[in-house]
C-alpha positions, 0 to 999 in steps of 0.5 A: 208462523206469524208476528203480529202487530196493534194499531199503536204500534203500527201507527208509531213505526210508520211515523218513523219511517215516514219521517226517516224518508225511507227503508224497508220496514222494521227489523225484530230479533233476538239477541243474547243479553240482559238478566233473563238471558235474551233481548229484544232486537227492533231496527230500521230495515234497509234491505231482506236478506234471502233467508229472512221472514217478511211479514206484511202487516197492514203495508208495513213490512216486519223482517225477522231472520230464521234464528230470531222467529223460532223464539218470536213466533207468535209475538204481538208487538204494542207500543204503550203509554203509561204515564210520562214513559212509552215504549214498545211492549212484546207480548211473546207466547214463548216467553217463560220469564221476563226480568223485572225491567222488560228488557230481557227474556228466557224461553 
């Protein structure tokens, strides 16, 4: 299993953790929610739990819980500019459909 990450956005989070002064990394997980079912989850990390997935990317550590990887396994997370809107893009082999917006899911 394995969670992957572009240059983009590893530069981007490790500039918001430097910046926030600290944690353990990022944590990616899935929620339900949105039109297709479910979401993305992306927050700061403080602490891994026992059960947890740590992937270390390039020094910068990606904790997922074991429910979340099952649907995330393979993810490469970007981050993208696209005119005036940037933001963080998941491309998910596992995704089946994605709503319209990007925002939700279904597997």
């Amino acid at each position: 299993m394995a969670i992957t990450m572009t240059t983009a956005a590893h530069n981007h989070v490790s500039r918001f953790l430097e910046n926030r002064g600290g944690g353990v990394g990022i944590r990616l997980a899935v929620r339900t929610t949105g039109c297709s079912g479910m979401g993305y989850v992306l927050e700061f990390a403080d602490e891994v739990a026992e059960e947890d997935q740590v992937f270390d990317i390039e020094g910068l550590k990606v904790v997922i819980d074991p429910k979340s990887l099952v649907y995330l396994d393979g993810t490469e997370l970007d981050f993208v500019k696209e005119g005036l809107n940037e933001g963080f893009k998941f491309n998910n082999p596992n995704a089946r459909s994605e709503c319209g917006c990007g925002e939700s899911f279904s597997v």
